[in-house]
C-alpha positions as CSV (number, residue, x, y, z in Angstrom):
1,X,0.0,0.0,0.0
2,X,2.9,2.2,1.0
3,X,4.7,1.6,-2.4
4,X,1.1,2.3,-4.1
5,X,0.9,5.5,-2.2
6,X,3.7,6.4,-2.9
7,X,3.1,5.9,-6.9
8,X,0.3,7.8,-6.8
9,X,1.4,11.3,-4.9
10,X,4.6,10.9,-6.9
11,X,2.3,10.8,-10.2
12,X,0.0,13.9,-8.7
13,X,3.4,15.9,-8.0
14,X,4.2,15.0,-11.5
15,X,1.0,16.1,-12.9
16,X,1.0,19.5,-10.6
17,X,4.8,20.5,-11.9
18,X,3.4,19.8,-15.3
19,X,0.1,21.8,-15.0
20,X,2.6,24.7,-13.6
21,X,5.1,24.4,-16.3
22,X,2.6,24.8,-18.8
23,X,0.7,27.9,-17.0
24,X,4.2,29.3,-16.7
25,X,4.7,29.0,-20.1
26,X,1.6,30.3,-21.5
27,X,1.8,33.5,-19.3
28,X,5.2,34.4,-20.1
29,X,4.2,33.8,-24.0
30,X,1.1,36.7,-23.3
31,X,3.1,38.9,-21.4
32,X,5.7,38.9,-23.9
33,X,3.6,38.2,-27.1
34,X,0.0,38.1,-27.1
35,X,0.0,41.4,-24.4
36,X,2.0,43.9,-26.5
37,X,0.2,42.9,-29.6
38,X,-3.1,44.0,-28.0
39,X,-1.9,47.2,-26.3
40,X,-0.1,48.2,-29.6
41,X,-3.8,47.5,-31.6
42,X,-5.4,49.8,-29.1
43,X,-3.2,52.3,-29.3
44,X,-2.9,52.2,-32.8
45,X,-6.8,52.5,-32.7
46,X,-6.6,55.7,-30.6
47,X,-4.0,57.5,-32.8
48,X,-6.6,56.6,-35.4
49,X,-9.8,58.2,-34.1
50,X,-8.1,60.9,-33.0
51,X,-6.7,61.5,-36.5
52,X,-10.6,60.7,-37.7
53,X,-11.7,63.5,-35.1
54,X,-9.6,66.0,-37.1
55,X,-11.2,65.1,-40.3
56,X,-14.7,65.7,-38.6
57,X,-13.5,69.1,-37.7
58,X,-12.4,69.5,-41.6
59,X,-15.2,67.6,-43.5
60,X,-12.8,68.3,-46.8
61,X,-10.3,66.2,-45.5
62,X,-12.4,63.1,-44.9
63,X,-10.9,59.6,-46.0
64,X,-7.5,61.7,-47.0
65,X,-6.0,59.5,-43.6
66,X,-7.0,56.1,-44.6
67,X,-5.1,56.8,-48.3
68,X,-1.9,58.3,-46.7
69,X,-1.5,55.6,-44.4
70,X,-2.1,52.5,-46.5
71,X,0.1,54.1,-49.3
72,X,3.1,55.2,-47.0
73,X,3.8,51.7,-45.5
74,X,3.3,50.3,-49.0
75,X,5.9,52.4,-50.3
76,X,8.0,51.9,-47.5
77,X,7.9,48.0,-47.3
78,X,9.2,49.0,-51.1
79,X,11.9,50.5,-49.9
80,X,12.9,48.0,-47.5
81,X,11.5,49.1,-44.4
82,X,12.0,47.5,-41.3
83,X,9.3,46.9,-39.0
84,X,10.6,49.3,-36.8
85,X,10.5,51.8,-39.0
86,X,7.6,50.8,-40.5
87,X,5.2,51.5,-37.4
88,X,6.9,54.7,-37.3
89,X,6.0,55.8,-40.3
90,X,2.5,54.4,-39.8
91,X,2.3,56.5,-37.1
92,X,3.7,59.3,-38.0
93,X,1.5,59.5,-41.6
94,X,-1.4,59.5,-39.1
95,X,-0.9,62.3,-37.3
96,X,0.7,64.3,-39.5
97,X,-2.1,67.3,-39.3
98,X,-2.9,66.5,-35.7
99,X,-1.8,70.3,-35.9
100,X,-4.5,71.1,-37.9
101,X,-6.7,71.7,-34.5
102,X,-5.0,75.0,-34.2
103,X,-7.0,76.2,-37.3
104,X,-9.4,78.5,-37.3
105,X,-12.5,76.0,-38.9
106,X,-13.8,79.0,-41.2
107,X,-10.5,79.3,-42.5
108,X,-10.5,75.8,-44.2
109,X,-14.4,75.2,-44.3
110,X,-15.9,78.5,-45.1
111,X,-13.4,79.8,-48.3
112,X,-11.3,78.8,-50.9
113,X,-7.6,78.8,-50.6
114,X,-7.8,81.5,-53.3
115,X,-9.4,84.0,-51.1
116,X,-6.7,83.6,-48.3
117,X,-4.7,86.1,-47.2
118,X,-0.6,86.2,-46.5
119,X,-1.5,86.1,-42.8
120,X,-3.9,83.4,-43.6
121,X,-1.2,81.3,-45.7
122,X,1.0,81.5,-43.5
123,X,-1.0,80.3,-40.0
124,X,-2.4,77.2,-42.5
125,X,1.2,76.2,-43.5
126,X,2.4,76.1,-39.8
127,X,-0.1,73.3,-39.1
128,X,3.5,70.9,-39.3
129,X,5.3,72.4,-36.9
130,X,2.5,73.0,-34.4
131,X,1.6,69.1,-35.0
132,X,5.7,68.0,-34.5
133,X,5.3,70.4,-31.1
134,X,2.1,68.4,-29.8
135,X,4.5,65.0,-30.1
136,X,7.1,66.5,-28.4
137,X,4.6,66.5,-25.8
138,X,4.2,63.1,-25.1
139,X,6.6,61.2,-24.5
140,X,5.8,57.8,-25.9
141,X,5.7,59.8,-29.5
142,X,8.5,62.2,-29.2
143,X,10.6,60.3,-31.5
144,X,7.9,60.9,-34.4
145,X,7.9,64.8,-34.2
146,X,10.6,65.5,-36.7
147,X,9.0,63.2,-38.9
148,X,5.8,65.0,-39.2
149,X,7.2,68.3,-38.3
150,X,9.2,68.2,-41.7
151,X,6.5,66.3,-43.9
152,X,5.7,69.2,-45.9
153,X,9.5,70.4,-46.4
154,X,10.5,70.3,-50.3
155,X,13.6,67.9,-50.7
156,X,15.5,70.9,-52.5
157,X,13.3,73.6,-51.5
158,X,13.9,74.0,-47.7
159,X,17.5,75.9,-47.2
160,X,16.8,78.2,-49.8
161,X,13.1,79.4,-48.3
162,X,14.4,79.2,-44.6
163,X,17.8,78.3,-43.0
164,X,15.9,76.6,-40.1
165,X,14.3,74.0,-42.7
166,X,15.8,71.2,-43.5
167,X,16.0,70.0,-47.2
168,X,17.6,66.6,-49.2
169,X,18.5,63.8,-47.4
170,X,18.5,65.8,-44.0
171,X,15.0,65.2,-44.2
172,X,13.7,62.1,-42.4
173,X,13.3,59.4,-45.1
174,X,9.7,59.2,-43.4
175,X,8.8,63.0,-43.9
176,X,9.9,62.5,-47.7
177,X,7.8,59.3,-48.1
178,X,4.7,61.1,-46.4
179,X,4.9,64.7,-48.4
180,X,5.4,62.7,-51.6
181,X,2.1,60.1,-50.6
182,X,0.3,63.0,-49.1
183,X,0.6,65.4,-51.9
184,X,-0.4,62.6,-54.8
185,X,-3.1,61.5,-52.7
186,X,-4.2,65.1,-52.8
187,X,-3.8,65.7,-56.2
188,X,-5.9,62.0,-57.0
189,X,-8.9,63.5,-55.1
190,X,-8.8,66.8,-57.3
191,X,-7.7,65.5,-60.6
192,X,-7.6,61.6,-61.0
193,X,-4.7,59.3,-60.6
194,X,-3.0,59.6,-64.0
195,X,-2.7,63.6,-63.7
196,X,-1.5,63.1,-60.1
197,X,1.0,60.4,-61.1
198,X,2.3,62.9,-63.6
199,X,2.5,65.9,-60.8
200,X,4.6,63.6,-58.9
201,X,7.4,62.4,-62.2
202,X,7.7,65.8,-62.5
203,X,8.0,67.1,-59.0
204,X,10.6,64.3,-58.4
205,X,14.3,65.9,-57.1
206,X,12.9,69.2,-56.9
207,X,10.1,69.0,-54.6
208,X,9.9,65.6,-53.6
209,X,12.4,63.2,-53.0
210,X,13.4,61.0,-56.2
211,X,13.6,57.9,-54.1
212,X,10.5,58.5,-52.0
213,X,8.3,59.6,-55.8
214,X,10.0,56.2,-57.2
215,X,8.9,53.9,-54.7
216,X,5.1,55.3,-54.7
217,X,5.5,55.2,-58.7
218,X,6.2,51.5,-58.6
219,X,3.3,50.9,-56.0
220,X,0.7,52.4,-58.1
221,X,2.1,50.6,-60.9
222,X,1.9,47.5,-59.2
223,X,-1.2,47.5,-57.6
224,X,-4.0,49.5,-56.6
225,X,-3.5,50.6,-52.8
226,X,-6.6,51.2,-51.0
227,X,-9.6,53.7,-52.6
228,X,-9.8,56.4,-54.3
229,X,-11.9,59.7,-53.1
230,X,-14.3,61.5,-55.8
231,X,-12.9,64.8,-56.8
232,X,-13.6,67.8,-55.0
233,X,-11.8,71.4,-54.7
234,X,-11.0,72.0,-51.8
235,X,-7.6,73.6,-49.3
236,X,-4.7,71.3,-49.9
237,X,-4.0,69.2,-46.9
């Protein structure tokens, strides 16, 4: 009986370091996998309503996100991307005109760019820099503010306007990608893809970066990325 005891507790200990190993296992495989991956989604779904919220505020901007977004991390898993630098630019193409809060909503909503004055212009084209200031302001996205702060800055445009701004490849490789995606996005919603592929070949080295219009070239030839908007004139992004 003692030997059969014995059997028995020694299978049950058995049984109870297994059960153990295996809970061990499985919560160290959440916390390190399954975790992050969920708290990266809902953050990722945060950035991305809040980014929606702007567009509310700017009903001419609606769906512009979506576009950017899809076609900058195709363009950049074209370039070679790493994953790393992927979500950045993910990221970053999403809140690029998180600055766009500090405009006056008449401005964009109640007249054309046309009928805009200097003073006007100029408080719509700061919308970069006051977005790459609200990053600075949280630390987890700090890293991104460059990136958007300079997504409007021509690649051989920038020292000759302004000292401050940078221009050629002292521009993020991000900030190139997303004024060159941005910009032909625009330019699809106002005048159809084939006239906006065309403002892009002959923008590229001047104002946009050759690599950054190449690698969105060869993704629209490739394959379709995402959907189109119906054309509207309205202020550019």
């Amino acid at each position: 009986r003692r030997v059969l005891f014995r059997s028995v507790m020694d299978g049950l200990d058995a049984l109870v370091l297994l059960v153990a190993g295996g809970a061990t296992l499985w919560l160290m495989y959440y916390v390190r996998f399954l975790l992050p991956a969920q708290l990266d989604e809902r953050f990722r779904q945060s950035l991305t309503a809040f980014s929606t919220a702007i567009e509310l505020r700017f009903p001419t901007h609606s769906g512009l996100s979506k576009r950017v977004v899809a076609l900058s991390i195709a363009a950049g898993e074209h370039l070679g991307f790493r994953p790393g630098q992927l979500r950045n630019l993910e990221m970053a193409a999403t809140l690029r005109d998180i600055g766009l809060c500090s405009i006056p909503y008449n401005l964009v909503n109640g007249r054309d760019e046309e009928n805009w004055s200097a003073a006007e212009r100029m408080t719509y084209d700061r919308h970069p820099e006051v977005s790459g200031a609200m990053l600075e302001m949280v630390p987890s996205l700090t890293h991104l503010s460059n990136i958007v702060r300079w997504h409007h800055a021509g690649f051989n445009e920038g020292s000759t306007l302004d000292p401050t701004i940078p221009s050629g490849e002292d521009i993020p490789m991000e900030s190139r990608l997303i004024k060159v995606v941005s910009e032909y996005v625009w330019q699809e919603r106002l005048q159809g893809d084939l006239l906006a592929r065309e403002t892009i070949r002959a923008g590229a080295g001047t104002i946009y970066c050759p690599v950054a219009a190449g690698a969105l070239l060869a993704v629209l030839t490739s394959a379709r990325v995402g959907q189109t908007e119906p054309g509207v004139k309205v202020a550019r992004p």
